[in-house]
N, C-alpha and C positions, 0 to 999 in steps of 0.2 A: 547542696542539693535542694536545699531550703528556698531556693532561688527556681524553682521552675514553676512557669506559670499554670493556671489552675483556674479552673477548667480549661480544656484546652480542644476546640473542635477541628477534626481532619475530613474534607470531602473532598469528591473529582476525583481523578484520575487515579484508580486502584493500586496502578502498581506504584505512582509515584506518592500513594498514601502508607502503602507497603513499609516503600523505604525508608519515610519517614520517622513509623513506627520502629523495622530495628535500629535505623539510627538510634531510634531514644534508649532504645534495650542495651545500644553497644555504649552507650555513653554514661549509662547510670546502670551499670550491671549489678550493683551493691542494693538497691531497691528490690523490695519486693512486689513482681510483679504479677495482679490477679484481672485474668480477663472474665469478664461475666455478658452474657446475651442478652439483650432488652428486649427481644421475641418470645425467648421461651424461658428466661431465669423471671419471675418471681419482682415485684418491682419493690417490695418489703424487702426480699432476700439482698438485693442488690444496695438498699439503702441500708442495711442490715451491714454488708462487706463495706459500704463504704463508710463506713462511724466506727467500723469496729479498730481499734489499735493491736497494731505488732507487740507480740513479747519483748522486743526486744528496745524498743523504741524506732525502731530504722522505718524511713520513707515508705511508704506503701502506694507503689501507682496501678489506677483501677481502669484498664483499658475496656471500655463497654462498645460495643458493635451489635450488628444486626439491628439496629435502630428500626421499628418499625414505622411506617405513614400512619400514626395514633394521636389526635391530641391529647389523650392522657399521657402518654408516654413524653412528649416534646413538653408539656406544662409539669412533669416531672421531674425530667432531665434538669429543667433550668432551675427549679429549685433547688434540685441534689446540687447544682452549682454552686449555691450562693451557699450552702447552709453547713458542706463536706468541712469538718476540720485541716488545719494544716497539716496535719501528719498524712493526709492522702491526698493525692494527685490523681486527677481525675484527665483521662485523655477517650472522648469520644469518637469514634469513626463512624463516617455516613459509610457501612460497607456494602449497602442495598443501591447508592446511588439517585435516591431521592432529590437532592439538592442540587440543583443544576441550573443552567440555562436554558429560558424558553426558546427554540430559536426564532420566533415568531415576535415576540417582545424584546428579547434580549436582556431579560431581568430575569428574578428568579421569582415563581410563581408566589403568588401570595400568602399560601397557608406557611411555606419553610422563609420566606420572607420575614416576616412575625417573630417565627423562631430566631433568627441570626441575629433583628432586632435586640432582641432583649437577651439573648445570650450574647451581646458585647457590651450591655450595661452590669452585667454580671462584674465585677472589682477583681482585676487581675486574671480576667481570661485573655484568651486568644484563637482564633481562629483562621486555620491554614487550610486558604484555597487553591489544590493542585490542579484547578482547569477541569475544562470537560475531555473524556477520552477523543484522543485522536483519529480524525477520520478523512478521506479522500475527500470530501467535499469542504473541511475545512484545512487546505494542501499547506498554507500558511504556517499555520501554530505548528507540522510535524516537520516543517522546513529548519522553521527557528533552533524548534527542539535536538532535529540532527548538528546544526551549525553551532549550535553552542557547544553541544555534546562535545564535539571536537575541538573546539578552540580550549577550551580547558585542559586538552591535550596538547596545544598547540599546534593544532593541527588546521588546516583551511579546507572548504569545500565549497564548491560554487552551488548553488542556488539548484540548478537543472539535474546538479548529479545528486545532491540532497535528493531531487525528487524520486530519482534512477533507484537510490536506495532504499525508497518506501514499496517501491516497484515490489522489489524485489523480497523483502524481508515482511514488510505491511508496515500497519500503522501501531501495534502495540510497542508501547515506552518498554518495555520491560525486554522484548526482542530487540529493539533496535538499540537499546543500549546495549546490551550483550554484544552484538554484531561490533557497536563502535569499539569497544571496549577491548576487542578479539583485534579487531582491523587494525587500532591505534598501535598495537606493538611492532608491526612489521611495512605502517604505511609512509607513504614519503609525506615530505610536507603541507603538500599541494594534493589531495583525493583526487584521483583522474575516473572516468566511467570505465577505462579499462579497469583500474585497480578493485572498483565496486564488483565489476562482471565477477572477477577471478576469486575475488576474497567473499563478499558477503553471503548468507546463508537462506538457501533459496526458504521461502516460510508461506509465501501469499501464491495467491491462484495465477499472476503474471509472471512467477519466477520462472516458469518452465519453458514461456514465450524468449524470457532475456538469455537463460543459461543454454537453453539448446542452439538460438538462432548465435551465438558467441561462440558454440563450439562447433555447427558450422561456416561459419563465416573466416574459420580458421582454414579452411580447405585440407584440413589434414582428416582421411579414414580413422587410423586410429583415436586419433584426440574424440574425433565424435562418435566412436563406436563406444568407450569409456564414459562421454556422458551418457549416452543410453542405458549402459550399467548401472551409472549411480541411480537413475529418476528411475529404473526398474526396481531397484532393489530398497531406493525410498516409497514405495506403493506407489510410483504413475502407473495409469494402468498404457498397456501397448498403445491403443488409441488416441491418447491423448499427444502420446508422443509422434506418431504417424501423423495427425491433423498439424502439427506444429513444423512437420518438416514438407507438408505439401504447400503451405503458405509461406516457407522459405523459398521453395520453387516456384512461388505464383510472382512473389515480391523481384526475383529473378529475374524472371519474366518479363515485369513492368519495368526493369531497368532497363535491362536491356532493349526492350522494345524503343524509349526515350533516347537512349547513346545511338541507336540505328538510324534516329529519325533527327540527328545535327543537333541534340541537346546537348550541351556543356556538362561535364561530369560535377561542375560544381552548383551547378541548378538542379541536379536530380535529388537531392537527398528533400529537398525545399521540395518540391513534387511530388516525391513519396508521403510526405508527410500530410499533406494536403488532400490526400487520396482517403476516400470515404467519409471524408467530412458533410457536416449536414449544414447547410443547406450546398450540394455539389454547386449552383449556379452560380455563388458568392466565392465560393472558396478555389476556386476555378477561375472566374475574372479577374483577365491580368490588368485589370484596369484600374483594382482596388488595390492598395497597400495590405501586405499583414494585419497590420496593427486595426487597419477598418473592419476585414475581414474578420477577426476573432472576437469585435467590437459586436458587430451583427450578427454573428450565429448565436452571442449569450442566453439573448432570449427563445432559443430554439432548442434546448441541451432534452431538455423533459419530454415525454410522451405529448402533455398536454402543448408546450411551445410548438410539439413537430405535426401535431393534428391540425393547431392554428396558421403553421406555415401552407400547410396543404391544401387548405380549404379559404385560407383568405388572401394568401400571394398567387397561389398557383388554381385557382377555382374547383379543385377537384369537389363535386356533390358527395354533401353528408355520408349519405348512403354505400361511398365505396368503402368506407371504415369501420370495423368493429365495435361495441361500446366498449369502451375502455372500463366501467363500471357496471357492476352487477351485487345489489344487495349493498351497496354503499361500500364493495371492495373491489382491488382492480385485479383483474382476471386474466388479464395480456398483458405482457409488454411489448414496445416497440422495438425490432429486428433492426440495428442498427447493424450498417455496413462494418467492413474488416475495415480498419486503421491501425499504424504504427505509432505503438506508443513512446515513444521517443526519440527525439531525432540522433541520438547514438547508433540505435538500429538499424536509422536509413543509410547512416553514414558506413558502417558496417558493411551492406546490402551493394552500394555503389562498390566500397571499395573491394569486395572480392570480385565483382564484375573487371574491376577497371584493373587490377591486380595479378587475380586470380587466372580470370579469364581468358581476357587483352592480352594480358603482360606476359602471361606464358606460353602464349602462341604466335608465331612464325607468319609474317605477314610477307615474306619472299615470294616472287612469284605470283603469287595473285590480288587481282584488285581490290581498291576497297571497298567496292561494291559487293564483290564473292565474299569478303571476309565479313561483312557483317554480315551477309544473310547466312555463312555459318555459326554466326554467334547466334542470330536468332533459331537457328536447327536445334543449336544444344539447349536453348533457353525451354522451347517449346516442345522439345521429346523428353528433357528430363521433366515436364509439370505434365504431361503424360503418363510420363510412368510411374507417375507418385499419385497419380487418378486410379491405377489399375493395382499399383499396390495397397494401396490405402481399406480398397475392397479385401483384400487379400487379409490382410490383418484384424480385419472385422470379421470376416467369413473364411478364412482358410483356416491350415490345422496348423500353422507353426510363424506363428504371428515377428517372433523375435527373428527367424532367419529374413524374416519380408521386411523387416525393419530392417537388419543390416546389408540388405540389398540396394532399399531406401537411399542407405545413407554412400554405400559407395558410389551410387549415378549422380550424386547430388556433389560429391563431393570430386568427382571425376571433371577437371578440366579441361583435356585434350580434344578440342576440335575435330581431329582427325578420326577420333573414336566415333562418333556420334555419324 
């Protein structure tokens, strides 16, 4: 035990400094372990616990946290570094998150800069960097993070369904390991985006988009009258869940409007996807590639790119736009069109059209002409009646019977009904 390095600094990512820490608790449980706060303990007090020796002789490790943003406190720390006898182990945690990455610089700001300096001249420290917490803007680092997570399982996962699982669960390490953790016992070798829909645990604000349009896109009543259960009885409120099943009837809608009008069932998911994209005049020309088109909208993603698109591609005059700033904060945001977040969903969306729909009706007898413009009847009176319910569930007195009304027209394929 005589062997563990000293001082020892922990920053980044919370939960994955968490672990760290009981790792060290599970691996030297025979040490005696005293935590003290560098905010509100006493910096004598703390220098005090760390000189003082155990009865008994046994290791003594002095886990200190709450580190304040104090130069006295950091020209403290790193003397208490150099100066702590062997008998105590000294393991710091930035648990406030001070020490990070500018994303602006990409270094770490100057004043905790200093600090790290000279706390690795310190003789026999070490300092462990868990990353800055994971976020949708940086999709990379929680991609990595899921893809390993599994391979240590021996498990594989592609790239797109990694992303399917932040969707659904978010970006905190400490969920999404759980999730892995739960998944790995019962998943096959290969992660498929069904296996994610079914197994992972809905936690972020798009789960309720992935987990309801999955169970209906199953075209079974009951399956989707039971997820409505669960997201009831987990606090969704009615409405949330109503707005999510009239946008299955819109996306319906646009499919089959596509299949009517001589599109290929295998270009529509690529279509859907493509839908409410910014800027529409790019993402729309079939005359650019993908790869150009995702190239050019980057600089467009921000309020401020989408104001620059308006006024210097397309000449719209200043004047027809908001100030985006007031008192030097922003006071609007830009109303960004519906889009499908993942092409799982569109694929989804065709296939209970092409499935569902098609495939369970009887094209005997009449043309294919009559037959689609029955398919566009049912497409078109069920986003109808998910207009007149939707009011209903906001404004009427029995919001759950208008939901499972909802979900039997939605989930009713029979042509002849309609």
């Amino acid at each position: 035990m005589s062997q563990i390095a000293s001082p020892i600094l922990i920053f980044g990512d919370s939960y994955l400094c968490k672990d760290h820490i009981v790792a060290a608790k599970n691996k030297y449980p025979a040490a005696k372990w005293i935590t003290v706060d560098a905010s509100n303990d006493t910096l004598n007090n703390i220098r005090m616990e760390a000189g003082m020796r155990t009865w008994d002789g046994e290791i003594k490790i002095l886990l200190i946290e709450n580190i304040p943003n104090r130069k006295q406190v950091r020209d403290f720390l790193i003397d208490l570094g150099k100066t702590t006898p062997e008998t105590t182990k000294i393991i710091m945690w930035d648990s406030n998150a001070h020490i990070k990455i500018d994303p602006k610089t990409k270094t770490f700001n100057k004043t905790w800069a200093v600090f790290l300096r000279n706390f690795k001249k310190i003789p026999g420290s070490k300092i462990v960097n868990n990353g800055d917490k994971l976020t949708e803007n940086e999709s990379g680092d929680s991609i990595d993070f899921i893809r390993q997570a599994f391979a240590k399982k021996k498990i594989a996962i592609e790239a797109s369904d990694a992303k399917l699982l932040t969707k659904i669960v978010g970006f905190d390490r400490g969920m999404l390991k759980s999730d892995i953790e739960k998944m790995a016992l019962t998943a096959p070798p290969l992660i498929t985006s069904e296996f994610i829909m079914e197994n992972a645990f809905p936690s972020s604000k798009e789960a309720l988009l992935y987990k309801m349009s999955n169970a209906l896109n199953s075209g079974s009543y009951e399956h989707s009258i039971l997820a409505i259960e669960s997201f009831l009885s987990s606090g969704f409120h009615p409405n949330e869940l109503s707005v999510v099943i009239l946008k299955a009837a819109r996306w319906q809608l646009v499919a089959c409007y596509y299949w009517c009008n001589g599109m290929a069932w295998s270009d529509i998911p690529s279509r859907l996807m493509q839908m409410g994209k910014f800027p529409s005049l790019t993402w729309h020309n079939p005359k650019i590639d993908s790869a150009t088109k995702k190239k050019e909208s980057e600089n467009y993603k921000s309020p401020e790119g989408i104001l620059k698109y308006m006024l210097c591609r397309n000449g719209f005059p200043r004047r027809y736009f908001k100030n985006k700033k007031k008192d030097n904060k922003k006071v609007d945001k830009s109303v960004r069109a519906e889009e499908l977040p993942h092409p799982f969903v569109a694929q989804q969306i065709v296939g209970y059209i092409q499935n569902k729909i098609i495939g369970n009706n009887s094209r005997e007898g009449i043309s294919t002409t009559v037959f689609k413009q029955n398919v566009m009847n049912r497409a078109v009176n069920v986003y109808l009646f998910m207009h007149e319910k939707l009011s209903e569930v906001r404004y009427g007195e029995d919001p759950i019977q208008d939901l499972h009304e909802m979900v039997r027209m939605i989930t009713t394929t029979r042509l002849d009904q309609f």
